[in-house]
NUDREN-621100 format. One line per field, with one value per residue (C-alpha): residue in three letters; chain; x, y, z. Coordinates in Angstrom, 3 decimals. Example, Ala and Ser with C-alpha at 12.3 -4.5 7.8 and 13.67 -1.06 7.14 Angstrom:
! NUDREN-621100
aa	c(ALA/SER)
ch	c(A/A)
east	c(12.300/13.670)
north	c(-4.500/-1.060)
up	c(7.800/7.140)
//
This chain:
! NUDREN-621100
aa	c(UNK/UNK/UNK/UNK/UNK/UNK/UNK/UNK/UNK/UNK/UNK/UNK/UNK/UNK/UNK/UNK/UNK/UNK/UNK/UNK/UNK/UNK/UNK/UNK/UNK/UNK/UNK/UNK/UNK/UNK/UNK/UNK/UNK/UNK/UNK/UNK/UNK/UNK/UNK/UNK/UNK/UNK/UNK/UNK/UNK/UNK/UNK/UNK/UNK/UNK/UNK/UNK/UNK/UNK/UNK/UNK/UNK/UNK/UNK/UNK/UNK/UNK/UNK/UNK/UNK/UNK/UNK/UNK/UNK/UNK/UNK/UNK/UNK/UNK/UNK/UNK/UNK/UNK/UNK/UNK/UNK/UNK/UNK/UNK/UNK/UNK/UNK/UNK/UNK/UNK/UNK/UNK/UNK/UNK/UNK/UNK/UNK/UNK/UNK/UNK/UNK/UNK/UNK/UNK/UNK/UNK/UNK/UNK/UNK/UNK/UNK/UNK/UNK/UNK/UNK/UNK/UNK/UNK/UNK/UNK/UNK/UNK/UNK/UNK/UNK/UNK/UNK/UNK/UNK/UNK/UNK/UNK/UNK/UNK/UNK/UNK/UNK/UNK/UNK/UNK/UNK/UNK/UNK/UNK/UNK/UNK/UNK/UNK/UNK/UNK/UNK/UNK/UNK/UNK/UNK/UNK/UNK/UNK/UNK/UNK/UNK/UNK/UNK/UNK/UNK/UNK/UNK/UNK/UNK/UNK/UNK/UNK/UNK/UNK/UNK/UNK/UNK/UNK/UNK/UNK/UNK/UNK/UNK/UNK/UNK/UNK/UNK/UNK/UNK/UNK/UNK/UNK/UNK/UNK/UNK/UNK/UNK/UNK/UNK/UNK/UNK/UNK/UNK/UNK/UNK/UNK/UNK/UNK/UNK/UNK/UNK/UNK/UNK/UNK/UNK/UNK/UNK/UNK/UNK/UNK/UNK/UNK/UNK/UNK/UNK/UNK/UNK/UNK/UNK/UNK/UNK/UNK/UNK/UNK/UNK/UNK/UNK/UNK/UNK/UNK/UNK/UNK/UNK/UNK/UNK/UNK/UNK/UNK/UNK/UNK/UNK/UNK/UNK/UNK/UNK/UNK/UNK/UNK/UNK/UNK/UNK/UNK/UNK/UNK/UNK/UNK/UNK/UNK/UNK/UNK/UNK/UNK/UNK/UNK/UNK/UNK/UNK/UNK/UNK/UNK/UNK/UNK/UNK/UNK/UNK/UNK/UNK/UNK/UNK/UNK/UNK/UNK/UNK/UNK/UNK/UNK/UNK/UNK/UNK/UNK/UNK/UNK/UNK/UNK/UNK/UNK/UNK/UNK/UNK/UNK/UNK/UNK/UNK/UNK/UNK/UNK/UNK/UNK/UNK/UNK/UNK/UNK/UNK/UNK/UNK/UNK/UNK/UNK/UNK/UNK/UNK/UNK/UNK/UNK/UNK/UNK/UNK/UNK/UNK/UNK/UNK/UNK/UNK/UNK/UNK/UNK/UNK/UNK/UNK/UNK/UNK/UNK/UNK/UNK/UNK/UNK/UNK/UNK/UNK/UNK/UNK/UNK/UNK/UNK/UNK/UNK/UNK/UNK/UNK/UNK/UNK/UNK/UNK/UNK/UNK/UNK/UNK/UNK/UNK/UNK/UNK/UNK/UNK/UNK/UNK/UNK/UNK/UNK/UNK/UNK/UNK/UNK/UNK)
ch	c(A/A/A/A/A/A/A/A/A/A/A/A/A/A/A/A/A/A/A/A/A/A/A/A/A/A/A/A/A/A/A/A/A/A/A/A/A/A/A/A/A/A/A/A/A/A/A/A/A/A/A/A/A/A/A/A/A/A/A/A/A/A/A/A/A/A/A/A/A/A/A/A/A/A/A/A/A/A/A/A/A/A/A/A/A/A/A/A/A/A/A/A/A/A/A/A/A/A/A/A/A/A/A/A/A/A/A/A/A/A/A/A/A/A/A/A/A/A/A/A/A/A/A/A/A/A/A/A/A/A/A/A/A/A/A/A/A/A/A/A/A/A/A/A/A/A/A/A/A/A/A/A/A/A/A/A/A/A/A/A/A/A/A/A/A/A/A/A/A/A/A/A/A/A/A/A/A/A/A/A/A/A/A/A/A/A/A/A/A/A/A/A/A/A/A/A/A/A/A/A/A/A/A/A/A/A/A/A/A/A/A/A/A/A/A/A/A/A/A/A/A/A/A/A/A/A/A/A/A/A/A/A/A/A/A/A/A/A/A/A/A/A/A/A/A/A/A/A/A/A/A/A/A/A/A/A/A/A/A/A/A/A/A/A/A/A/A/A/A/A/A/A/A/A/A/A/A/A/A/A/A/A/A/A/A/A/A/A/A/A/A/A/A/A/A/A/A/A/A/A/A/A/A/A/A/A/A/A/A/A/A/A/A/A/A/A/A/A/A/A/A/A/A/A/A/A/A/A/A/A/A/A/A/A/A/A/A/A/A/A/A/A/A/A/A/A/A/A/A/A/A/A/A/A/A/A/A/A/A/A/A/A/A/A/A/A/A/A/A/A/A/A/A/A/A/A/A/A/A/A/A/A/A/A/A/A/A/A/A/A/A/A/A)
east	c(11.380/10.453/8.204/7.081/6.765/2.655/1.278/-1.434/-4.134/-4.881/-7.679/-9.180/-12.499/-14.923/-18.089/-20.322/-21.159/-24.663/-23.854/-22.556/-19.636/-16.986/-14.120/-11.133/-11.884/-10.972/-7.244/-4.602/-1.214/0.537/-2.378/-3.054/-5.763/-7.264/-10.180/-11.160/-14.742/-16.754/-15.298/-12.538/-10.487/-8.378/-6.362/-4.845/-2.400/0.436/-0.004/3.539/5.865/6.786/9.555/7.792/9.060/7.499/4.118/1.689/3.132/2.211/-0.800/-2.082/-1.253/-3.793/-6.851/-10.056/-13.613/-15.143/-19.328/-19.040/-16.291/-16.338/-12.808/-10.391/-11.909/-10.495/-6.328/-4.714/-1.233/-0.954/1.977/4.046/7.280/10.047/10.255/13.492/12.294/16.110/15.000/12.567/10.544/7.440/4.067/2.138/-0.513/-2.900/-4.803/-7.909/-9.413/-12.345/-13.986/-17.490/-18.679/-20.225/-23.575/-22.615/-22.326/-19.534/-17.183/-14.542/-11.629/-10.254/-7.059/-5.347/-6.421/-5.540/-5.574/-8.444/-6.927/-8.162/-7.618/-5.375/-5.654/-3.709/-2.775/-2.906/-0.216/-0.547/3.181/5.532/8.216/8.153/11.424/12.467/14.916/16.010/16.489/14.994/18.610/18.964/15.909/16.242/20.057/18.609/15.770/18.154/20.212/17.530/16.349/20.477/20.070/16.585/18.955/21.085/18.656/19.953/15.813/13.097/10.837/12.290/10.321/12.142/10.853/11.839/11.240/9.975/10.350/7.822/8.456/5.199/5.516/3.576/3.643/1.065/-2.041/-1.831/-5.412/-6.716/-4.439/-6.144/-9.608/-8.993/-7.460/-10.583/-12.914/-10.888/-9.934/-12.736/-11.657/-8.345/-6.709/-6.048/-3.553/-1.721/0.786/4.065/4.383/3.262/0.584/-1.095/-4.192/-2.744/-4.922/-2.874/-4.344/-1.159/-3.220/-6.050/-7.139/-11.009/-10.536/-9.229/-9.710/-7.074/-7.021/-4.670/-5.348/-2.036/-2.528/0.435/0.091/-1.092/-2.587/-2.686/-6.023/-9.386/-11.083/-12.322/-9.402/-6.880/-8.675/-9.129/-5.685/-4.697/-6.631/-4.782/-1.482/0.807/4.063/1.139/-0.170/3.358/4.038/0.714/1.338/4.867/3.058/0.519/2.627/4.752/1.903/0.434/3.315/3.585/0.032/-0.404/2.904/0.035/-3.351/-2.790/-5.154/-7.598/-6.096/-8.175/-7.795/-10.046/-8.895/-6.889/-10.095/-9.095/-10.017/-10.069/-9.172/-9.425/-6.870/-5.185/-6.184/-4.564/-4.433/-5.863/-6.314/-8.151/-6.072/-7.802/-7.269/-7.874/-5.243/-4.967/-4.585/-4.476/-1.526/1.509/-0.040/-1.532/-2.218/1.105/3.233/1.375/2.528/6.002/6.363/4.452/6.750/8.442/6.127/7.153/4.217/7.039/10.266/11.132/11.353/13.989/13.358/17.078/18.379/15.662/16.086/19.793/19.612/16.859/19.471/22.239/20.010/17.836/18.857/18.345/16.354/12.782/12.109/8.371/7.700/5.840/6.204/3.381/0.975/-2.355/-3.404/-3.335/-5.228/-4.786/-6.479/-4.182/-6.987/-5.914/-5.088/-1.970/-1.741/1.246/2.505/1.899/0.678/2.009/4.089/6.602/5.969/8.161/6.948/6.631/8.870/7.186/8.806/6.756/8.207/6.362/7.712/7.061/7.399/10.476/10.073/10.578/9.388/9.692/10.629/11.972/9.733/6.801/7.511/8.495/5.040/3.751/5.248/3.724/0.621/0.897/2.768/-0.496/-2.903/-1.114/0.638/-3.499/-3.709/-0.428/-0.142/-3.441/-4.297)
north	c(-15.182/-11.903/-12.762/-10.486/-12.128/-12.954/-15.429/-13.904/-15.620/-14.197/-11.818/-10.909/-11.497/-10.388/-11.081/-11.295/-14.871/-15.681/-17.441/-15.190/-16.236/-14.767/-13.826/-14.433/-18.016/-17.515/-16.402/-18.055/-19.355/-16.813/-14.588/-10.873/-9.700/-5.803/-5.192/-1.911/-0.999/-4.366/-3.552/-5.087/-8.607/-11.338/-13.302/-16.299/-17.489/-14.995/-14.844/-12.886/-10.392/-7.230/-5.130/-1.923/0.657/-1.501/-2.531/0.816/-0.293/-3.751/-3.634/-1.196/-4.159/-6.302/-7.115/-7.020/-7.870/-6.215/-6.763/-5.275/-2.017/-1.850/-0.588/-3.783/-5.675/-6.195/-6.903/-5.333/-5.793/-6.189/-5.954/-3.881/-2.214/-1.939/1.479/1.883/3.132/2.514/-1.299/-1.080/-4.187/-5.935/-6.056/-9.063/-9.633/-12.976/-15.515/-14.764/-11.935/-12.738/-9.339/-7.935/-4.769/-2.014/-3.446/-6.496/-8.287/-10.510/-11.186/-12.808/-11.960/-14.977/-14.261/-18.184/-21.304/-21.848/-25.634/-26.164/-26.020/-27.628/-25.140/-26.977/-27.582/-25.814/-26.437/-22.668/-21.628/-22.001/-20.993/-17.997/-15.895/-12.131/-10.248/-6.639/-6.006/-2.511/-1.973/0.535/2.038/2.221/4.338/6.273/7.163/7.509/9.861/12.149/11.704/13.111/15.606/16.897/17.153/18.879/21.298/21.912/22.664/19.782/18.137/19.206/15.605/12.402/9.274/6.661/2.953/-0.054/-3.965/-6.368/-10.331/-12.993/-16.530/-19.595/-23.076/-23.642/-21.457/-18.413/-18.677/-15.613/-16.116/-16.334/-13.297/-11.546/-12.404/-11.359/-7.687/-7.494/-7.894/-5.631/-2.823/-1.080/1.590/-0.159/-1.110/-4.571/-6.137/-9.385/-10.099/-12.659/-12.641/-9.090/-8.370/-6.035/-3.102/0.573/3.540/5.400/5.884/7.407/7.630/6.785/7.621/7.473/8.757/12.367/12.301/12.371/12.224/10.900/11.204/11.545/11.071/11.923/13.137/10.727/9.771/5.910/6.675/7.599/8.791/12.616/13.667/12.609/13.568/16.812/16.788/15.892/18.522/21.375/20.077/22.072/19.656/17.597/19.965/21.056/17.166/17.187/20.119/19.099/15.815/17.867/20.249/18.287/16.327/19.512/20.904/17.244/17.170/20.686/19.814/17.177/18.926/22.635/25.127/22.070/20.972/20.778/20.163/19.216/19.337/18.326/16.279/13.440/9.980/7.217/3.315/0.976/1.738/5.033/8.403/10.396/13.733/13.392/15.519/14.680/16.225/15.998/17.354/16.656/15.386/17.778/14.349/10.907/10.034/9.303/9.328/6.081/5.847/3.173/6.172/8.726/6.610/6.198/10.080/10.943/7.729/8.385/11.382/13.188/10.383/7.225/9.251/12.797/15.775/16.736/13.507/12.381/13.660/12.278/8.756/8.967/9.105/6.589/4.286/5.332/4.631/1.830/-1.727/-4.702/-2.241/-1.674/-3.923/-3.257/-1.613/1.651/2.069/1.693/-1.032/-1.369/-2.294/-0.300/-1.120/-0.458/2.631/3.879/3.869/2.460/2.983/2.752/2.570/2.752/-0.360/0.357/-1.918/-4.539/-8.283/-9.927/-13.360/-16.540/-19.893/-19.538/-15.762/-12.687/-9.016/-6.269/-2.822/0.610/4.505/7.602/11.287/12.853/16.695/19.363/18.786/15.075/12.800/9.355/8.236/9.267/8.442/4.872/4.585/5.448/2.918/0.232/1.335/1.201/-2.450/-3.335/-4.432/-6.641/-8.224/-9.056/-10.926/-12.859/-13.949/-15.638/-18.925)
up	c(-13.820/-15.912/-18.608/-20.991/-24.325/-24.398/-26.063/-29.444/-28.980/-25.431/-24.777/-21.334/-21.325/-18.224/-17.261/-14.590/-13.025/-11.769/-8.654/-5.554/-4.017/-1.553/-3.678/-1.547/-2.119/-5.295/-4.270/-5.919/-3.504/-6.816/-6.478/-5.207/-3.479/-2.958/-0.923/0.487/1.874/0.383/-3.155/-4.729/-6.380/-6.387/-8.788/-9.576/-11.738/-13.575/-17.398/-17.291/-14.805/-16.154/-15.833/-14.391/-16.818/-19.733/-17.417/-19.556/-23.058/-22.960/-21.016/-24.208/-26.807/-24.839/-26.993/-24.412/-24.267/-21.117/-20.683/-17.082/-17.186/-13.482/-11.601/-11.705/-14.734/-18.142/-18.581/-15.251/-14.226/-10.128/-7.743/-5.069/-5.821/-3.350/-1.152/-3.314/-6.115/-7.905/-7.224/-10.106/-9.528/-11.737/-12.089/-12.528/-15.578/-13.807/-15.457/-13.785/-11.699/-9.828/-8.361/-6.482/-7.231/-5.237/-5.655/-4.932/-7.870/-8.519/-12.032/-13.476/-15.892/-17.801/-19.980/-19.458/-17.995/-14.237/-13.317/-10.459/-7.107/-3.822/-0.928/1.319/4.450/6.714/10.179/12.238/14.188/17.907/19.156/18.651/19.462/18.874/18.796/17.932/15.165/15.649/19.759/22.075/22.389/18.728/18.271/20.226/19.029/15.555/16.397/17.705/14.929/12.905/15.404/14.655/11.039/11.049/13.688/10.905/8.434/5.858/6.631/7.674/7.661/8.248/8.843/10.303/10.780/12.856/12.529/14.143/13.285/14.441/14.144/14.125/14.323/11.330/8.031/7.954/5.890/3.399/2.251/6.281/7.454/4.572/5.286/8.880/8.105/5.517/8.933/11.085/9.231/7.820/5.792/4.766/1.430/1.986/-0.108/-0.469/-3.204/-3.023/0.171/1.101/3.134/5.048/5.664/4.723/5.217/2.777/-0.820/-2.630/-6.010/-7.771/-11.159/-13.182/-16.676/-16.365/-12.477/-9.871/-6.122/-3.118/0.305/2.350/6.027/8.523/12.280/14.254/17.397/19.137/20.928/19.299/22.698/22.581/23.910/21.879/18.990/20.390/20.796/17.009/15.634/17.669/17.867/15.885/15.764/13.652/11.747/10.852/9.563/7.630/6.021/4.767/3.085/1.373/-0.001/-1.790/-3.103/-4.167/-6.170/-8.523/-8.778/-10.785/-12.960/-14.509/-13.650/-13.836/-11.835/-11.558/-8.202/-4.919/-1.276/1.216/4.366/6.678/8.549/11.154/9.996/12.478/12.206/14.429/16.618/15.483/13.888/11.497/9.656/6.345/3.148/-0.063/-3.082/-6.583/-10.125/-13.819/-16.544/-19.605/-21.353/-21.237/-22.910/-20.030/-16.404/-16.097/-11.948/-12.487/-13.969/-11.175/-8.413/-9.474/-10.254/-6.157/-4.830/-2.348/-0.386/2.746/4.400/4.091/3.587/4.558/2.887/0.920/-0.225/-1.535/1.888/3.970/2.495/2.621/6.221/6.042/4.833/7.273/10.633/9.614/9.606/6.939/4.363/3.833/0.943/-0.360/2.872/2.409/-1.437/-3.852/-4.077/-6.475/-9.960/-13.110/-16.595/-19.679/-20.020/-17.351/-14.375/-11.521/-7.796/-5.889/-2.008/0.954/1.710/5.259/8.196/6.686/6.575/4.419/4.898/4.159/5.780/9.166/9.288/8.844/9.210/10.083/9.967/11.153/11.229/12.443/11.006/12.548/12.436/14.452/18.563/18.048/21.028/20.685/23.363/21.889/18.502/19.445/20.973/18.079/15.943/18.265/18.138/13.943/14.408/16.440/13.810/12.130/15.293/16.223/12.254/12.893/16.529/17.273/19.176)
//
């Protein structure tokens, strides 16, 4: 239940703790976790949900006392909004943050009391079954139904995605599928939040003070050998996608940062099993006041990376070929504070998880030279990863 009316008397208060200690122990079963290169937090308890329209305002009424001022500590409100950005969705303020820096050193945010929790003990799965939800047929019927419409000039981008639903025979361990994406995806935003979890490459936005930057990634190959990234890098049907992606990015960025937008790129960046396009895009706020990394992420949400381009016709058709909705699937994941600074990534590679039923989902840019074939490969190589975190013995 939505709860915005906070208590007075509470003030988050961080510090750093002497002894070291692996924060994803710390993970709460109401908790969210973001990890990404060694760096990053997890919470427990939820001091309130809020609506995310009111999520800047009341983080700003929040009375803090902050000895450390690293990324992450102080009030924050966590969460993942649905790819449907009319869904609105919350954000959650927690009780405690616990948090290692890039040096190494580890703190903790206390704004309530969480009750001590034993870890329980969980019994692994062993045993499951592994079925598709959209079928090979149906793909391949929508791809050209795309392929149609970019014919007709009414899109030019769409990125359609598929799902696939695996079922244990004992409930999934959020805080173990976490730790294991943490160890196999370098390079990854790891996330997990109500249910949702998973590794994305994408950063969608980040924000430091006045700085700005997002690196969009689309083209993409399912082999990192020499010649497949040799491949990526002259392939124009990629290039063409990429370019789509950082263009529109481009334009919203200089509506906030004027002439002080940048790119770098594109440059291919490799994971562990796939390789995309990428392209850093930067700027600097004239102000402060309005484009917290929450509001930035809303305003970029959805990009031509998850949903097509034009983006009200690319997700209507989105709608009309996919089946059972995308529910936090690819839209915007992260932590904001009350200063606004924050970061926001794609909820890509990812799970929604309830018991022993998880949902996986993965999509591919439709443009221009697409085939269904190849594009369908492509989605299994992106469903890969977090197949590996789920179906283990």
């Amino acid at each position: 239940m939505t709860n915005s009316a906070l208590r007075p008397e509470l003030i988050a208060r961080t510090r750093y703790l002497a002894e070291d200690l692996d924060p994803l122990d710390a993970l709460g079963p109401d908790g969210f976790a973001w990890l990404h290169d060694g760096v990053g937090f997890v919470t427990a308890g939820v001091v309130a949900r809020i609506p995310v329209a009111d999520v800047d305002r009341v983080l700003g009424e929040f009375p803090v006392d902050d000895a450390v001022r690293e990324p992450g500590t102080g009030v924050i409100a966590v969460g993942a909004l649905p790819f449907d950005s009319r869904a609105g969705g919350e954000m959650i303020i927690p009780a405690t943050v616990v948090g290692r820096t890039a040096a190494g050193r580890v703190w903790v945010t206390d704004l309530d009391t969480v009750p001590y929790r034993t870890a329980a003990v969980s019994v692994p799965p062993t045993q499951f079954t592994v079925r598709r939800g959209m079928s090979r047929d149906a793909w391949d019927e929508a791809v050209s139904r795309v392929l149609a419409e970019i014919e007709t000039g009414s899109v030019t981008k769409v990125v359609l995605a598929r799902d696939v639903h695996v079922e244990a025979d004992e409930p999934f361990d959020m805080t173990r599928i976490t730790r294991h994406l943490h160890e196999a995806e370098p390079g990854c935003f790891v996330f997990c939040v109500d249910g949702l979890v998973g590794a994305s490459p994408e950063l969608l936005v980040a924000r430091s003070g006045l700085e700005v930057w997002s690196r969009p990634l689309a083209g993409t190959t399912a082999r990192v050998d020499a010649a497949a990234l040799a491949d990526l890098a002259t392939s124009a049907k990629d290039a063409h996608e990429h370019r789509l992606v950082v263009d529109a990015l481009v334009e919203k960025f200089r509506h906030r940062c004027g002439e002080s937008v940048r790119t770098a790129g594109p440059e291919i960046v490799r994971f562990s099993t796939l390789a995309h396009l990428a392209t850093n895009i930067s700027g600097r706020l004239s102000s402060m006041a309005g484009d917290s990394a929450l509001a930035f992420a809303r305003a970029l949400h959805p990009t031509p990376a998850v949903g097509g381009t034009p983006s009200v016709e690319a997700v209507e058709l989105i709608e009309a070929l996919e089946t059972g909705g995308r529910g936090r699937y690819a839209g915007p994941v992260g932590w904001v504070d009350l200063a606004g600074n924050g970061e926001f990534a794609l909820a890509l590679r990812s799970a929604e998880i309830e018991g022993s039923h998880a949902v996986l989902r993965a999509g591919a840019g439709i443009v221009v030279g697409s085939e269904p074939a190849a594009e369908w490969d492509e989605t299994e190589a992106k469903l890969a990863p977090m197949l590996a975190a789920l179906v283990r013995p």
